[in-house]
Structures are given as structure tokens and as C-alpha cells.
TILUM-588253 format. One record per residue (C-alpha): residue in three letters; z, x, y. Coordinates in pm, whole numbers, padded with zeros to 5 digits, always signed. Last residue first. Example, Ala and Ser with C-alpha at 12.3 -4.5 7.8 and 13.67 -1.06 7.14 Angstrom:
2
ser+00714+01367-00106 ala+00780+01230-00450 
This chain:
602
unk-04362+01670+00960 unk-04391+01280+01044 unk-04193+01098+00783 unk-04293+00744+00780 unk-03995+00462+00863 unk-04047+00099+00746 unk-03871-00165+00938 unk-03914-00476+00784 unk-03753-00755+01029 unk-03633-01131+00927 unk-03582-01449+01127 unk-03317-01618+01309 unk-03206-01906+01058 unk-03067-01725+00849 unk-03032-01347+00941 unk-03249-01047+00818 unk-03285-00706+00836 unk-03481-00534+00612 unk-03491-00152+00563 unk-03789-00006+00437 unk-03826+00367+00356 unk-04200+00642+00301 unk-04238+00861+00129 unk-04601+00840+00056 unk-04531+00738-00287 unk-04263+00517-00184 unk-04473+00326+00052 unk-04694+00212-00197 unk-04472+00132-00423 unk-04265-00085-00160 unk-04601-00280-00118 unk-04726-00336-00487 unk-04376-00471-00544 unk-04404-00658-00226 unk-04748-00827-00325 unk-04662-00839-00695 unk-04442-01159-00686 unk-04694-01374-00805 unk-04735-01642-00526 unk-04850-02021-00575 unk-04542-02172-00465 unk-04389-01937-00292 unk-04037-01768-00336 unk-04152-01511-00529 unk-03999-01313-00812 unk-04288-01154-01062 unk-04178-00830-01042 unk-03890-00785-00850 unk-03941-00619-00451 unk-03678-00869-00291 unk-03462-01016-00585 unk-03137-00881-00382 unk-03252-01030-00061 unk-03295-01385-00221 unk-02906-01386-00363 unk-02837-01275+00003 unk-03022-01529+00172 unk-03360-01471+00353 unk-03461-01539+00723 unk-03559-01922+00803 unk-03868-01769+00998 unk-03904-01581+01318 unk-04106-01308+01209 unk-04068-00926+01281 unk-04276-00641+01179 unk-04153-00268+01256 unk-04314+00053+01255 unk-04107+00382+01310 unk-04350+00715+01259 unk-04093+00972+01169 unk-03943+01339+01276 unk-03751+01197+01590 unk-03862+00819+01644 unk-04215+00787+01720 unk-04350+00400+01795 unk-04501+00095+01628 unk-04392-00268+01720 unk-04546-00560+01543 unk-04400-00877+01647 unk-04518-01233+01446 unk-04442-01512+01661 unk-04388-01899+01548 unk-04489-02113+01381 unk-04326-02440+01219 unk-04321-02356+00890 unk-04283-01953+00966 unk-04247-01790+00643 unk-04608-01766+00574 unk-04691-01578+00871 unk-04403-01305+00782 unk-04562-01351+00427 unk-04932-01303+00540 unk-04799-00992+00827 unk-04596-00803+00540 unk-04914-00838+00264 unk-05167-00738+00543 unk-04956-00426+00617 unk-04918-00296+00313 unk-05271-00354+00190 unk-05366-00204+00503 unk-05177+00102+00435 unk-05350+00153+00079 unk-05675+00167+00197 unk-05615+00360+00490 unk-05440+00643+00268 unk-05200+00834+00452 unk-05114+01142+00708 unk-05012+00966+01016 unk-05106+00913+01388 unk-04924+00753+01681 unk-05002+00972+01966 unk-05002+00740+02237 unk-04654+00672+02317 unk-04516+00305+02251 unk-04734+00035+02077 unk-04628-00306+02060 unk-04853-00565+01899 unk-04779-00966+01909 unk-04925-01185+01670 unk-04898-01585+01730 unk-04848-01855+01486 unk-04959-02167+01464 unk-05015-02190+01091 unk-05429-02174+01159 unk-05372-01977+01453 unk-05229-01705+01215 unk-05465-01744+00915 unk-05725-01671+01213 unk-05536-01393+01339 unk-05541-01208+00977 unk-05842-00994+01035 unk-05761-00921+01370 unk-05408-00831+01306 unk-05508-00584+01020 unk-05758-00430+01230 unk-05489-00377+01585 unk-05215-00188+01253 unk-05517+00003+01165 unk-05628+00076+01541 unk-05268+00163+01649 unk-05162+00394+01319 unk-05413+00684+01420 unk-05513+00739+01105 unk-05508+01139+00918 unk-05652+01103+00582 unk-05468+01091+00267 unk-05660+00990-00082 unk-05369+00803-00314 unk-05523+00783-00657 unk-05480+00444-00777 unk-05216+00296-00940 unk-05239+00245-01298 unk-05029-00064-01422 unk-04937-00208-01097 unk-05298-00180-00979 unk-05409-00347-01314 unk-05168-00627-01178 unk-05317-00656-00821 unk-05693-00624-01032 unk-05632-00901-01267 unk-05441-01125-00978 unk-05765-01112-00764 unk-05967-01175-01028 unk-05753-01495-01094 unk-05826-01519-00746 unk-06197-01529-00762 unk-06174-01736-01081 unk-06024-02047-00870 unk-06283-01965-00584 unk-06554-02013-00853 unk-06438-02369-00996 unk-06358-02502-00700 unk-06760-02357-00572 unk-06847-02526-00896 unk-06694-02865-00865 unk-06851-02911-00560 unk-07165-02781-00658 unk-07147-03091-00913 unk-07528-03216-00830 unk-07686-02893-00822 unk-07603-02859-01242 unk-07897-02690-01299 unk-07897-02382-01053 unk-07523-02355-01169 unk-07539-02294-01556 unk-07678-01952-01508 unk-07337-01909-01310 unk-07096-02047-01545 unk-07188-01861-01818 unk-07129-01542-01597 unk-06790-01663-01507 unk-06714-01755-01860 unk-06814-01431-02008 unk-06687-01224-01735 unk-06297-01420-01790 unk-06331-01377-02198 unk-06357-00960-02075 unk-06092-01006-01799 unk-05808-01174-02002 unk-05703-00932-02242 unk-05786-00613-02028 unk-05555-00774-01763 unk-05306-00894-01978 unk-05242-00580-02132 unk-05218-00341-01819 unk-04973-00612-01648 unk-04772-00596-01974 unk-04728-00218-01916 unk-04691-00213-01595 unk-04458-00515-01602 unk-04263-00337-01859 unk-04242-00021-01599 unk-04159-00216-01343 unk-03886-00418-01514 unk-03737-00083-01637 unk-03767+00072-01243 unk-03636-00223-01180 unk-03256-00151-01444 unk-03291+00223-01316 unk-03249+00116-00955 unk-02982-00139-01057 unk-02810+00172-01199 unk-02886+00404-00953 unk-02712+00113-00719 unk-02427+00084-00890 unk-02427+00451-00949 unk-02458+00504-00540 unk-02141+00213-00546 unk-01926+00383-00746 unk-01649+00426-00510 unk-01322+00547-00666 unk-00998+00386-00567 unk-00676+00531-00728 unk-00430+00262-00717 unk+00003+00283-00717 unk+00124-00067-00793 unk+00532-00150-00682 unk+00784-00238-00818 unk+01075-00247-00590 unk+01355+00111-00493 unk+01224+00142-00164 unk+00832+00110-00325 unk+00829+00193-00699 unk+00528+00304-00892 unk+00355+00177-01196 unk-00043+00261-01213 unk-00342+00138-01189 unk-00702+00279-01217 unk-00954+00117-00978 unk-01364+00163-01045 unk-01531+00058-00680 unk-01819-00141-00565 unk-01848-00199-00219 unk-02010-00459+00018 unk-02086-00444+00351 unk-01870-00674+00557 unk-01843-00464+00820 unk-01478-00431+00754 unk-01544-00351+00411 unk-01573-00651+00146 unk-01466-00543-00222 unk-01659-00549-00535 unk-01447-00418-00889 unk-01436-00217-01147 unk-01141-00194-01380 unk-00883+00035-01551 unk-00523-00044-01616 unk-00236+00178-01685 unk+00128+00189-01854 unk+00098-00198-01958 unk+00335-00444-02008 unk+00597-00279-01759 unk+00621-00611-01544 unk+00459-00481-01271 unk+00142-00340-01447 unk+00041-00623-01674 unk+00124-00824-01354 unk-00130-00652-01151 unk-00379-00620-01410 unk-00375-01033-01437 unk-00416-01044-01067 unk-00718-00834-01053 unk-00832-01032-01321 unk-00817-01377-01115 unk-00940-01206-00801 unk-01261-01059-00915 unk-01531-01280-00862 unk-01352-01372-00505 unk-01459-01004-00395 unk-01199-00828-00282 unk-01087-00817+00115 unk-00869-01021+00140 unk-00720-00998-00179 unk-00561-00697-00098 unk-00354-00862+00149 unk-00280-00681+00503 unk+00042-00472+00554 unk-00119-00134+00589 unk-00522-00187+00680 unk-00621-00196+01027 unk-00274-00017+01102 unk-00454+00279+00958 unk-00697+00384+01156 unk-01101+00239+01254 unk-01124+00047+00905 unk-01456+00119+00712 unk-01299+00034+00414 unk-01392+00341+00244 unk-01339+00521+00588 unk-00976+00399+00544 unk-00956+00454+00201 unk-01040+00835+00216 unk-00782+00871+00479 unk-00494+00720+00257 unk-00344+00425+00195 unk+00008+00323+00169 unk+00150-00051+00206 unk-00158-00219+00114 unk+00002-00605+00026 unk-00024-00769-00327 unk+00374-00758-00313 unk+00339-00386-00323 unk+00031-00200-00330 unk+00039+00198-00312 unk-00335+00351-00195 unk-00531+00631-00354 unk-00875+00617-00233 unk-01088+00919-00386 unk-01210+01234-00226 unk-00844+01340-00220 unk-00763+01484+00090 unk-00418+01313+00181 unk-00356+01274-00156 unk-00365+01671-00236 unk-00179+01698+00119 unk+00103+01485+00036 unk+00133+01634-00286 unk+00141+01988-00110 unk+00395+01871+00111 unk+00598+01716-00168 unk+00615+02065-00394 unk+00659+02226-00038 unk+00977+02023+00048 unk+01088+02073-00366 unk+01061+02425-00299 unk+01259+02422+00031 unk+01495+02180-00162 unk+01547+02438-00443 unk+01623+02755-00146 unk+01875+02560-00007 unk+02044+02435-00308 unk+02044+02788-00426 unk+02195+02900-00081 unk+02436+02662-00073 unk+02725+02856-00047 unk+03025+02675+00016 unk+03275+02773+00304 unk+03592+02695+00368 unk+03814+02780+00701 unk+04154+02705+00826 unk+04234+02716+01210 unk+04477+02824+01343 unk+04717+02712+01586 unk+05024+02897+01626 unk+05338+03026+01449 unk+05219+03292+01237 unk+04960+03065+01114 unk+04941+02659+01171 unk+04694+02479+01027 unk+04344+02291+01170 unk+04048+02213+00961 unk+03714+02326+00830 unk+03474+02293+00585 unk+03177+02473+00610 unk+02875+02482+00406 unk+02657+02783+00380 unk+02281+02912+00361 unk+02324+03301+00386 unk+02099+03470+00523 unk+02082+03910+00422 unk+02127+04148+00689 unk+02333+04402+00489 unk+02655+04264+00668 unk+02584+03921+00543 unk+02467+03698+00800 unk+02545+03308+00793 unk+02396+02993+00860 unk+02537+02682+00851 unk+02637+02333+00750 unk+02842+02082+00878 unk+03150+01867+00750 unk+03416+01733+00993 unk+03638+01855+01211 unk+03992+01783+01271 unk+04200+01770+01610 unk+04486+02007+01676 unk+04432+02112+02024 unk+04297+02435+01869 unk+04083+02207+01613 unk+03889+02070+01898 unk+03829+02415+02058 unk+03756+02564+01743 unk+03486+02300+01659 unk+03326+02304+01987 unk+03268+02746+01983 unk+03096+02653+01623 unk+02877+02427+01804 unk+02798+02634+02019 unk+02737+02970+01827 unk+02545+02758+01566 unk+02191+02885+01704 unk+02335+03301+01667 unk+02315+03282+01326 unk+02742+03352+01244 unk+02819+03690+01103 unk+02919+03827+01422 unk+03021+03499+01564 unk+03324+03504+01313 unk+03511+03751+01544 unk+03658+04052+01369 unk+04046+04103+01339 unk+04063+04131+00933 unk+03695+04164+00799 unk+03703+04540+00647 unk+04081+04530+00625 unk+03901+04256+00342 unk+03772+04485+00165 unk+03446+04698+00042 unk+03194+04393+00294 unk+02946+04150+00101 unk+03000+03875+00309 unk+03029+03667-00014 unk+03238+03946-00159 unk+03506+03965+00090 unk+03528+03592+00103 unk+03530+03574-00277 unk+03844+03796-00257 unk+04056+03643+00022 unk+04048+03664+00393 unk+04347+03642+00656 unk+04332+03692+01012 unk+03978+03652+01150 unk+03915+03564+01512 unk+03725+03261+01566 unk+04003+03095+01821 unk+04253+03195+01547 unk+04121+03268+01206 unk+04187+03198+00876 unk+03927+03265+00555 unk+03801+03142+00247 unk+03529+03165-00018 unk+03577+03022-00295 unk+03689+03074-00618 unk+04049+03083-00483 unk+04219+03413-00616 unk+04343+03506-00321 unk+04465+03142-00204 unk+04630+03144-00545 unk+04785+03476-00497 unk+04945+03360-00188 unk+05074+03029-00292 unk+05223+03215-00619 unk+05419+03477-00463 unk+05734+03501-00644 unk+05573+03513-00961 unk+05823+03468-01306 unk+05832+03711-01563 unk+06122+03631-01892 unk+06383+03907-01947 unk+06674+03721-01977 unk+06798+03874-01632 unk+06519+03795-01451 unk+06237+04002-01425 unk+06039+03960-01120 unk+05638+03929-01041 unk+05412+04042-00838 unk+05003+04008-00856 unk+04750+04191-00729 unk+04754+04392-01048 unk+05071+04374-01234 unk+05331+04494-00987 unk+05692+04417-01133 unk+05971+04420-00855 unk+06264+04480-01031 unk+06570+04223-01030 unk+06948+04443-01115 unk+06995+04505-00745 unk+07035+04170-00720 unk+06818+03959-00497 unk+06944+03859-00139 unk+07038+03519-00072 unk+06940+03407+00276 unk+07068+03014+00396 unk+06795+03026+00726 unk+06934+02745+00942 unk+06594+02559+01119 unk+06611+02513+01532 unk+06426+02271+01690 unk+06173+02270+01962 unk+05823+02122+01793 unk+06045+01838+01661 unk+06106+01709+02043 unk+06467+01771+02135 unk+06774+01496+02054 unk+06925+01786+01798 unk+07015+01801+01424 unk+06944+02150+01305 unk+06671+02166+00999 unk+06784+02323+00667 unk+06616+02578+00521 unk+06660+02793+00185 unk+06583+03156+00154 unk+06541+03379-00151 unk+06509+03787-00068 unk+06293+04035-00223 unk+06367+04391-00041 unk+06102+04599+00110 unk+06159+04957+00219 unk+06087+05067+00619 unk+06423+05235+00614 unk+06537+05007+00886 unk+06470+04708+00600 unk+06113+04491+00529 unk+06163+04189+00378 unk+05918+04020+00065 unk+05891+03709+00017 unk+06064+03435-00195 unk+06067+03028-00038 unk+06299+02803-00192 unk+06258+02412-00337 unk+06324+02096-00140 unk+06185+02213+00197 unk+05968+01927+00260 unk+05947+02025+00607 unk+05599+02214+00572 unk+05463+02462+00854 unk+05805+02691+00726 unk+05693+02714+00378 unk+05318+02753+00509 unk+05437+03033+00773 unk+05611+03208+00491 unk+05335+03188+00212 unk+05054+03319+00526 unk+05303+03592+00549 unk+05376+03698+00213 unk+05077+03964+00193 unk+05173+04106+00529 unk+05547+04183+00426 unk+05822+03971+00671 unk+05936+04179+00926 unk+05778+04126+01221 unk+05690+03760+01116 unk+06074+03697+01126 unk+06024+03733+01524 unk+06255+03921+01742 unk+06518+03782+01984 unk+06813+03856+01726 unk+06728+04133+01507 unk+06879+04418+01739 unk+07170+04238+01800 unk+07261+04139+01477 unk+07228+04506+01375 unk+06996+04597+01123 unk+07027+04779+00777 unk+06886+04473+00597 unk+07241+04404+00315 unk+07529+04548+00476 unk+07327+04601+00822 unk+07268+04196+00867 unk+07696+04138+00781 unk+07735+03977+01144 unk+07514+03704+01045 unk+07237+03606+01223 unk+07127+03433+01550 unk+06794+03318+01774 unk+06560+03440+01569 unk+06214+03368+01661 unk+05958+03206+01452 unk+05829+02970+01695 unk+06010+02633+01617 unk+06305+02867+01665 unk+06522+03060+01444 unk+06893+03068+01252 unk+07020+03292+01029 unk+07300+03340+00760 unk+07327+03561+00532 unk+07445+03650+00168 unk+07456+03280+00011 unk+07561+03288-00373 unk+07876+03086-00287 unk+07709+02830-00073 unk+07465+02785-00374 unk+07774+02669-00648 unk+07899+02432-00378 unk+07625+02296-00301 unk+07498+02216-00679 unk+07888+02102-00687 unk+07851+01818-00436 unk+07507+01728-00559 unk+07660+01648-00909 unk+07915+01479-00729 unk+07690+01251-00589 
């Protein structure tokens, strides 16, 4: 305490003046002795504000010192005499006791004057004094380190601009900052922030604070500049201001444009990838793109996101599907490969090769899948794997029918000269005869695999072969209790083909469509022009054919009949390959089965 009492003492003695001024900067006294030491009178002083005199680089320093009522430590700045010089002067404030509001009362200015002995030492922006042991000290620290701030900076008042410093001046891009002081911020403002800009000073005039928000700006050579602004409210030359930093984020800017059309261009790579790519998380679809939804044969999207995986994979393939999963999941494996059968919507089946790969999905593990559909090679492939068997069978067929036909002539001719004497076992020899008819039969089916004939094309009007072939087999028919129906639409129903050959094709369709009717049933032939191709149908109304069955269809050798050889349909899709002919069956158990074969016309 009476440490204090003599720290007083000692800086009442050193006091020059005495003053005392508003909440607002005005004076409202000071000492008699103002001309001794400013060259004013008191009376000319008092009523004025200190602002009018203070320098303009210690202003924002002065109205800071004042702002804050922590006043601890002095305040030096710069005062301008009558003669228009500057003296350095030291103040210290202490606040009049009064019953007013704190925005009303009065501070005492305590004024020492520096010696004339102190020297104002410019170095750069900078100013400094030498005290009398010669060591530099800066009187105007708060000032120069606003100046010096790194970045950029400013005050205004209702968007006018009062005080800049360096990096604002070069951010801007302007010689000084005279060249900024008293312009409106809208003029370098992009004119779609005017509003909200025009908000923010409005709140922050009344005193309220503002948060972060970005912007653009204009640099006076017309140049954008991406920015962030920080603002909030102060008090300068005794009003509300407001306080403004800014950030450039220009870089930042320009990087996440790049990284926006990096993604974009991702997006639009997966987007139209000829292959399904697809994320899977929790064995669920989650992301799929346009080529997997026409893969699947889903109508949009919702149709597949959120749905299992395995419900539409082949059951085959579940257990190993899983397995890859895990390997993939828990990091024990960086990719998988695999094929696959899946189920589309129309529950056609697809075969598909499926590379995995580790992803997340909102921060899980997730499975990222590139779906390729190799279901053309799986069926070139199966194509290539027949047209093996057929040419095998060819081959064999060739063998065994020079093989057995010479030893079969013998016999048969044997068998004849032994007939006229053997009258009373003509039974025996008309089973015996039939039974080498057909193995004649066979011989010639199979040396017709091996060498098929020459295919001689006439023009047939496709109604009286189709009428023939019915004829000839309508006694079979009534026989099994079936009936043949013929549909014919238009009247010009002809095509380029061998006659020979076409009945063949269409007596083996009509005998098995018979055949597969226990019970009988009808037998419809429809025939009739469809665009460039002659359409012909037959339909039964048997059991229909299983799947396992369907995929056999056409194998040498496969037959479902008791005493059949499995050449009849081979022989029959051969033929109508070579004339160009396609078949399409469609079947469904317990409904019946329909070949529709399709000749083109031009």
C-alpha cells in the first residue's frame, strides 16, 4: 500500500495537464497551462474532439485505448499543436465516479508531455523514441501490428472504409491505402452478396456479431477473388464500426472446383461404363449403375438399391460368393475374381465375371463390384462345345455307317433268298425285315449327319408342303388321338428352300409334338408373313419340357424316347441353319411347347 502511495505520488509530480472528455471523445475541460505546452487556449480546446488532434496513424491506437477500460498501462500518440507540429505525449485515464449509464461518463486525461530531450526516430513505418539511456522503444505498437497483420484487414462504418493495412492494399491490388480510405465496400463486393452484406452491417451497427461467410470480391483490375470474411463490431472514432477480416481462399477455391470435376467426371465414367459397377454393403445393392439396371432388367433404380444380392444369384454360387465377400471385408484379400449366374427380373438367366474390391460406405466396409456380362461367350462357348459333339458324331456317324451297312446287305440279302423256303415263319421274317428297315433308316439319318446333302432351292409355296406333311402324318395322329390344325394367314406364303429337306423338318416337329401328347391332344400349325420373314409355328399340348431337358434340346444322341436316337432335331436345326433359318421354343410344364422357326424372306 505504501508502495502504491508513492508510485502516485512520484506520477502526480511528472503530470503536465489535466483534461477531462466525454464517452464521445469530446473535451469537456483542461488545464489552464494548454498554451505552455499545446499552444491552445482552454477555451478554444474545450468542446472539440481529441480525434481532431490526435495524428491519423495513432487514431485507431487511441480509440482502442479508450474502447478498453483496463487502463493499467499508458497510451503514447502523437498531438498536433497551433503550429500544426506533432508532439509525443503519455496519458493515463481514470474514470469519473457518477450514477449515469457507462456510455455517459467522463474519463480524467493525467497528460505528461515528453521531454524535449526524446527524438522521434522514424525507421520505416515504424516510430520509435530514445530514452535517455539510449535504448529504442515503439510508441505505436498496436498500430504497426494491425499494419503489419498478414492479413488482410480493414474498418469501416456502415460499409464505408476508414482504415486499411498493407495486405489489404495489396490483396485489392490498389498503390495505397489513401487509394481505399472513404470508398464503399460494395464496389469491390460481387454484386449477389450486396444483401447480405447490407444485413451484416446493420446487425453489427446495433452491436450484434456476425458469423462466418464467404464471398466474392473484385480486384480493381477485374480479377475474382474467392474470400472469407470474418467480421465483428468495434468502436472507431467514437462510434460503431465494424471490424473486417478477410481470408483468401482462392487456391482452396480453385482445388475444390478441380476436385468437383475430378468427381464429376468419375461419376460420369461409372455412370457410362459398359460394365455394372455396383457398391454392396451388408450383402445389400446400395449403388448401382445404369448398366446394371438394364443388366438386371429392373425398370429404375429403386427396383434394385436396398434388395439382397443373394436374391437374385444363382443358389450354385452363394456359398463362394460369400467366402469372397469376407476375404474382401476383412482386408484378407485386395481383390477377388469370379463368374457367376444371376436371375434378372424376368427370370432369364445371366452369366457374369465379378471383380471385387474394398470400399467404404459412410465410413463401413463396404464391397465395390464391377459386373461384366459374359453370357454371348457362355453361350459361344456351349456353341463351340456342340458344334464339337457334332462334329465327333459326324465323324463317328460316318464310321458306323460304312461299318455296319456292308455286313447289314449281306444279311438282308441272305435273308431274302432264304424267305421263299421258310413260308412257314413269314412272321418272323416280316419282324425281322421291318427291324433292318429302320436300322437302314438310322444308317442313312447318321450318314446325313456326316455328309449332308446338297441343299437344291426351289421356290414352295409353304401351304401345300406344310397341308402334305399333315396328310401324311394324320393317320399316326388319329392313331394317338390327336388332331392337326393348319392356320394359314395371307396368301402368298412362298420360300426359297429345298422341299426335301423342309419336309423332313416338318415331319420330325409334327411326330414328336404327336408323340408328346399321351393323352392327345391338338397339334396347331400356323404359317404367316411377319416383316422380312416367313413365321411358322407348331404347337402341341403336351407335358412341355424342363429346363435341364431344354438345354439338351438339339444334342446328338439325347432323346427322351424310348426307342429314339436323338438325330431327328439335330438333323432338324441343321437344316434350318443352313438355310438361315431360327427356332425359338417356348415351353411351359404342363401347358405344352411351341417351335417357332422364322425364314428370312428377302
Amino acid at each position: 500500500m505504501k508502495q502504491d502511495l508513492e508510485t502516485s505520488k512520484q506520477l502526480v509530480e511528472k503530470i503536465d495537464l489535466y483534461a477531462v472528455i466525454t464517452a464521445s471523445g469530446r473535451f469537456s475541460y483542461i488545464s489552464s497551462n494548454s498554451k505552455e505546452f499545446l499552444g491552445y487556449e482552454p477555451s478554444f480546446i474545450v468542446g472539440s474532439y481529441i480525434k481532431d488532434y490526435v495524428h491519423k496513424e495513432d487514431l485507431f491506437l487511441v480509440e482502442s485505448y479508450f474502447y478498453n477500460e483496463h487502463h493499467l498501462y499508458p497510451c503514447n500518440f502523437r498531438f498536433q499543436k497551433r503550429d500544426q507540429s506533432y508532439i509525443w505525449i503519455e496519458i493515463y485515464v481514470d474514470f469519473i465516479k457518477s450514477t449515469v449509464v457507462q456510455q455517459d461518463r467522463e474519463m480524467i486525461l493525467k497528460i505528461i508531455v515528453c521531454p524535449p530531450e526524446t527524438q522521434l526516430i522514424h525507421k520505416g513505418e515504424e516510430v520509435y523514441t530514445l530514452d535517455k539511456e539510449n535504448h529504442l522503444s515503439c510508441v505505436n505498437d498496436a498500430a504497426h501490428l494491425l499494419e503489419e497483420l498478414p492479413s488482410p484487414m480493414f474498418i469501416s462504418k456502415e460499409g464505408k472504409i476508414l482504415f486499411v493495412n498493407k495486405s489489404m492494399v495489396l490483396l485489392l491490388g490498389v498503390k495505397s491505402n489513401e487509394d481505399l480510405i472513404g470508398r464503399m465496400t460494395y464496389e469491390f463486393i460481387a454484386e449477389e452478396f450486396h444483401d447480405i452484406v447490407k444485413n451484416r452491417i446493420s446487425r453489427m451497427q446495433q452491436g450484434g456479431f456476425v458469423g462466418l461467410i464467404e464471398q466474392t470480391w473484385i480486384r480493381v483490375d477485374g480479377t475474382p477473388l474467392h474470400l472469407e470474411v470474418k467480421a465483428t463490431p468495434t468502436i472507431f472514432q467514437g462510434e460503431y464500426a465494424e471490424m473486417v477480416l478477410l481470408i483468401d481462399i482462392s487456391s482452396r477455391k480453385k482445388f475444390q472446383k478441380i476436385l468437383q470435376k475430378s468427381r464429376e467426371r468419375y461419376q460420369r465414367l461409372i455412370q457410362n461404363s459398359l460394365d455394372t459397377i455396383a457398391v454392396i454393403h451388408c450383402e445389400k445393392w446400395v449403388f448401382i449403375n445404369e448398366s446394371g439396371v438394364k443388366l438386371f432388367q429392373a425398370n429404375d433404380y429403386p427396383d434394385m438399391l436396398g434388395k439382397n444380392i443373394y436374391q437374385y444369384l444363382h443358389p450354385d454360387d452363394h456359398q463362394h460368393t460369400k467366402e469372397m465377400m469376407a476375404n474382401i471385408i476383412h482386408g484378407k484379400t485386395e481383390n477377388e475374381v469370379r463368374t457367376q449366374s444371376w436371375f434378372t427380373f424376368h427370370e432369364k438367366t445371366i452369366y457374369t465375371e465379378m471383380v471385387c474390391i474394398p470400399t467404404t460406405y459412410f465410413g463401413e466396409p463396404a464391397v465395390q463390384v464391377i459386373l461384366r456380362d459374359i453370357s454371348d461367350r457362355k453361350r459361344a462357348e456351349e456353341l463351340m462345345i456342340r458344334s464339337e459333339k457334332l462334329s465327333v458324331a459326324g465323324q463317328l456317324a460316318a464310321g458306323i455307317a460304312h461299318e455296319i451297312r456292308n455286313p447289314l446287305t449281306a444279311i438282308k440279302g441272305f435273308l431274302q433268298l432264304m424267305q421263299p423256303d421258310q413260308k412257314k415263319k413269314k412272321q418272323y421274317f416280316d419282324i425281322v425285315f421291318s427291324e433292318l428297315s429302320r436300322i437302314e433308316l438310322i444308317l442313312s439319318e447318321l450318314l446325313l449327319l456326316a455328309k449332308p446333302q446338297q441343299t437344291v432351292a426351289q421356290s414352295i409355296d409353304m401351304k401345300v408342303l406344310l397341308h402334305d406333311v399333315s396328310t401324311l402324318l394324320e393317320t399316326q395322329a388319329n392313331l394317338n388321338n390327336v388332331v392337326i390344325e393348319q392356320e394359314f394367314a395371307g396368301s402368298e406364303l412362298w420360300l426359297d428352300c429345298d422341299p426335301n429337306q423342309m419336309k423332313q423338318v416338318f415331319i420330325n416337329l409334327i411326330k414328336n409334338a404327336i408323340d408328346s401328347m399321351k393323352s392327345g391332344g391338338t397339334v396347331k400349325i400356323v404359317c404367316r408373313k411377319q416383316r422380312d420373314c416367313l413365321l411358322i409355328q407348331v404347337a402341341d399340348e403336351g407335358e412341355g419340357i424342363s429346363k435341364e431337358i431344354l438345354k439338351k434340346i438339339g444334342e446328338p444322341f439325347f432323346t427322351t424316347k424310348e426307342k429314339g436316337t436323338g438325330l431327328g432335331l439335330m438333323i432338324t436345326f441343321k437344316i434350318i441353319e443352313n438355310h438361315k433359318g431360327t427356332v425359338k421354343i417356348d415351353t411351359e410344364k404342363g401347358k405344352g411347347t411351341t417351335f417357332t422357326i422364322c425364314f428370312p424372306t428377302t
